[in-house]
N, C-alpha and C positions, 0 to 999 in steps of 0.2 A: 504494500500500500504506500502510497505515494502524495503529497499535497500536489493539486490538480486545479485548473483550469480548464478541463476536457469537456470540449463541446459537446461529447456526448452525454456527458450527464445531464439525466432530466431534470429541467430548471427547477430549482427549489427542493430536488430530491435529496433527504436526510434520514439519518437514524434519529428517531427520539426516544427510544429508549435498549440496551445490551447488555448481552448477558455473555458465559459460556455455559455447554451442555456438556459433563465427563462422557464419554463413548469411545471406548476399547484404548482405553488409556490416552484419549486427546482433549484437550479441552477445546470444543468447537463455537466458536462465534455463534452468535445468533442476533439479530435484529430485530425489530422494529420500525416500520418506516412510518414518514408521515402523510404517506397516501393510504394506510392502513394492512401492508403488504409485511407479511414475515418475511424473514429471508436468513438464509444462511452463508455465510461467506462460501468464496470460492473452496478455502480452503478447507472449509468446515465440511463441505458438502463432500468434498474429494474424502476426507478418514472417513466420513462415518460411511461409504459406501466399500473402507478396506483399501483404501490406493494409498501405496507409502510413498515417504516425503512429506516435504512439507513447503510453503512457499506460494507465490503466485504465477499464475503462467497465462493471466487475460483470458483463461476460457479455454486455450489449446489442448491441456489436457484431456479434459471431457471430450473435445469435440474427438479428440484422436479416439478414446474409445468405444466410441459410436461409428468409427468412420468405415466397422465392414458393415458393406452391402446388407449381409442377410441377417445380420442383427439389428441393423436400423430399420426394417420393414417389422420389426415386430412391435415398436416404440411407436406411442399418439403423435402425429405431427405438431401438435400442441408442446410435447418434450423437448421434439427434437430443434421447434427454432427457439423454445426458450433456453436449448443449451448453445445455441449456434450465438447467441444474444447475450450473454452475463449482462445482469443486472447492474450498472454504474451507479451509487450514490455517495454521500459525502457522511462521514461516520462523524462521533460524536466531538471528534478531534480534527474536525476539519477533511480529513484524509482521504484521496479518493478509495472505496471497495470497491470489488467486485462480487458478487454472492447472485442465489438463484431464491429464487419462490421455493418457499418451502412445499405448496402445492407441488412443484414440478422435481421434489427429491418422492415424493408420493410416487407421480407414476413411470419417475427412472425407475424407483423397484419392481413394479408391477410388469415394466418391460424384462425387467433382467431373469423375475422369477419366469416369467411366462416362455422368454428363450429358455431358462433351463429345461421346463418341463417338454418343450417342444424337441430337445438333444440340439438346439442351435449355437448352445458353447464350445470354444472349438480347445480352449486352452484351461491350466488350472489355473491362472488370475482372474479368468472372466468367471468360473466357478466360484471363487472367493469373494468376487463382487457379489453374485447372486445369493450365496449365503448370508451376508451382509445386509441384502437387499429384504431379504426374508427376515432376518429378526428385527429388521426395522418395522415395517407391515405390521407382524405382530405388536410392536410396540405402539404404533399409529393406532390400533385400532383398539388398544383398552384407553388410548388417552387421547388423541388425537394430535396431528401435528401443527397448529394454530396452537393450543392447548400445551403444547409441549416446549415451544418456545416461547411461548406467555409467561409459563413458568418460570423459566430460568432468564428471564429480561425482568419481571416483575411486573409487567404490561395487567397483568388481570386484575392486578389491585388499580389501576389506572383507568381500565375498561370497565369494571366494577361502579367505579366511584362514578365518573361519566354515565354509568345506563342509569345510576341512583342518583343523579343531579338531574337528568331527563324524566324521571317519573316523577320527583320534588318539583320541578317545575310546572309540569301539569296539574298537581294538583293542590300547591300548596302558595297562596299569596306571599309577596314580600310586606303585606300589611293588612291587618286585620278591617272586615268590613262592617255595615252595623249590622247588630241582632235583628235575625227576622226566625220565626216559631221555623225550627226544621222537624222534629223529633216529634210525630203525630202523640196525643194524649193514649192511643193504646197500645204504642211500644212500651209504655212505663206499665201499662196495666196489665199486660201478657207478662213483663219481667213479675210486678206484684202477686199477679194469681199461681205463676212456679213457685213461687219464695213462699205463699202461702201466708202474704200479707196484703190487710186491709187498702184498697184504691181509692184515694177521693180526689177526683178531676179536679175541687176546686182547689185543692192546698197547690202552692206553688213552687213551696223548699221541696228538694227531695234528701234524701236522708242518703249518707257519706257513700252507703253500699252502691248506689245507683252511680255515681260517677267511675266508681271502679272497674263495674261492668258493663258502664259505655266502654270504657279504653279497650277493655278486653272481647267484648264479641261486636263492637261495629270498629272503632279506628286501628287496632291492630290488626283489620282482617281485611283492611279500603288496598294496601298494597305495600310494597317492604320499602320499610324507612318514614312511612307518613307518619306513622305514632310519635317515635323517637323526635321526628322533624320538629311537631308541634308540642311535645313537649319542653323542645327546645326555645321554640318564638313564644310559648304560651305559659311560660313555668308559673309553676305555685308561689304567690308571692308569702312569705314567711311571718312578719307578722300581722296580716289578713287571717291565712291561714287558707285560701282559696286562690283561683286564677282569675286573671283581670278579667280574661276572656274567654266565651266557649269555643272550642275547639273547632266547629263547623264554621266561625266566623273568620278564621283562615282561610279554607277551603277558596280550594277556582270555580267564579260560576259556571264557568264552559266545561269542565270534567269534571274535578275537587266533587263542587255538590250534585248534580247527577248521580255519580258512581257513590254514594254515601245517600242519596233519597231510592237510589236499587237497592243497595245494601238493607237497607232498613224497612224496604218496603219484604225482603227475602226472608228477614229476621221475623216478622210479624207475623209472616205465613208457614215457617216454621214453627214458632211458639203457638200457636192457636193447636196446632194438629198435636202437642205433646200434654200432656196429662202430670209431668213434674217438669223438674228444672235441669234433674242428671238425665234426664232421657232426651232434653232439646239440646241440652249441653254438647253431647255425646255424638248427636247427629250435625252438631255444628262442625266440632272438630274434623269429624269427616267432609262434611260438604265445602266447607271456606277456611281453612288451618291460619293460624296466625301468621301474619307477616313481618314483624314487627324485629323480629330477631336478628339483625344485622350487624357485618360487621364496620367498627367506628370511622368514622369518615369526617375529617376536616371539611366543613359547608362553608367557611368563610363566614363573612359578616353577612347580614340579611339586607 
């Protein structure tokens, strides 16, 4: 690798975030791009397929071992120009790579198993590749290879947090709006008649249990991280000893409350059909399981 000005690389093309993979004693590059592409370095790609050495050679390598005739007709055209093509970008040091899509170490395997099975190997290196080729496949396929270099770059806690700031955004205001009645008067009265306590529509406190199991079978169950979210924007203030605000008066009108007047209109129609509170309970956990369980994630300021 080399610092570069090479025309060929695609404008703006970068690693953002690297890792390595240990594999038959090499520790192999791995990337992250910022067009959303795995990739493995040139020379990462070359060990974990069993080719010794080490070093770069712009792509010659691979191409040379694709270059007989009756093994390259057994390879997707899609392989063979992404091997004719190494992938140019600029790593985290400036520096130009070379590497390939990790999609396209997928189906060199599948080509090389598929020449062995056909007897189209003609040597014991090309043998030693398709061995190679094989416990990669298997390893591909209890984890996946997105999945595998995720892992070892840290990209999932990245990709994680991003799909958990895109559900927060749909459903959860950067500011509270005003109270308007969300929670029909016989959601409380379906919870009363399980619990096996007296209902009177007109009192307006509800008593400490009911806040509890709002949290618990409507906003832990709206989608992962909403709970957490607003108990973040909405916290208990200490000496009140309550919240400034209810919880739905976060919510989005465009999705936020929608998917919470579903939610609640689903809760009412199960709670009618149960006869106790461990029998609706029971059927809840199975139909809509908690969401709320996540792991901790820096939101920034609101």
């Amino acid at each position: 690798m080399t610092e570069t000005t090479d025309p060929l690389v695609e404008e703006g093309l970068r690693s953002i975030a690297s890792g390595e993979r240990i594999v038959g004693g090499y520790a192999i590059p791995v990337y992250n791009l910022n067009d959303g592409r795995r990739v493995l370095s040139e020379r990462g790609f070359l060990a974990v397929i069993g080719v010794k050495g080490r070093g770069t050679s712009n792509g010659h390598r691979l191409k040379k071992i694709l270059s007989d005739r009756v093994l390259r007709a057994l390879f997707s055209k899609n392989v063979l120009m992404a091997i004719e093509e190494p992938i140019r970008f600029k790593s985290e040091r400036n520096l130009l790579t070379f590497g390939y899509d990790a999609e396209i170490l997928k189906g060199f395997c599948v080509g090389f198993v598929r020449a062995r099975e056909m007897g189209a190997l003609k040597t014991d290196v090309q043998r030693r590749y398709a061995e190679y080729c094989q416990t990669l496949l298997i390893a591909f396929a209890d984890l996946g290879i997105k999945a595998w270099i995720d892992e070892a770059t840290g990209y999932q806690k990245v990709r994680e947090r991003d799909a958990l700031h895109r559900i927060l955004d749909t459903y959860i205001n950067s500011h509270w709006a005003r109270w308007s009645k969300t929670f029909p008067d016989e959601f409380y009265q379906q919870i009363y008649r399980l619990k096996g306590h007296p209902f009177d529509p007109d009192k307006v406190a509800r008593p400490g249990f009911i806040g509890k199991l709002t949290s618990d079978i409507v906003y832990s169950r709206l989608a992962p991280g909403v709970l957490d979210e607003l108990e973040r924007k909405n916290p208990v203030v200490e000496e009140k000893g309550y919240r400034q605000r209810k919880h739905h008066q976060w919510l989005t009108e465009d999705h936020g409350h929608p998917k919470l007047r579903e939610h609640i209109g689903n809760l009412i129609f199960m709670m009618r059909g149960a006869s106790h509170w461990d029998s609706f309970y029971r059927n809840l956990q199975r139909a809509a399981p908690k969401l709320h369980e996540t792991a901790e994630f820096d939101f920034g300021e609101a």
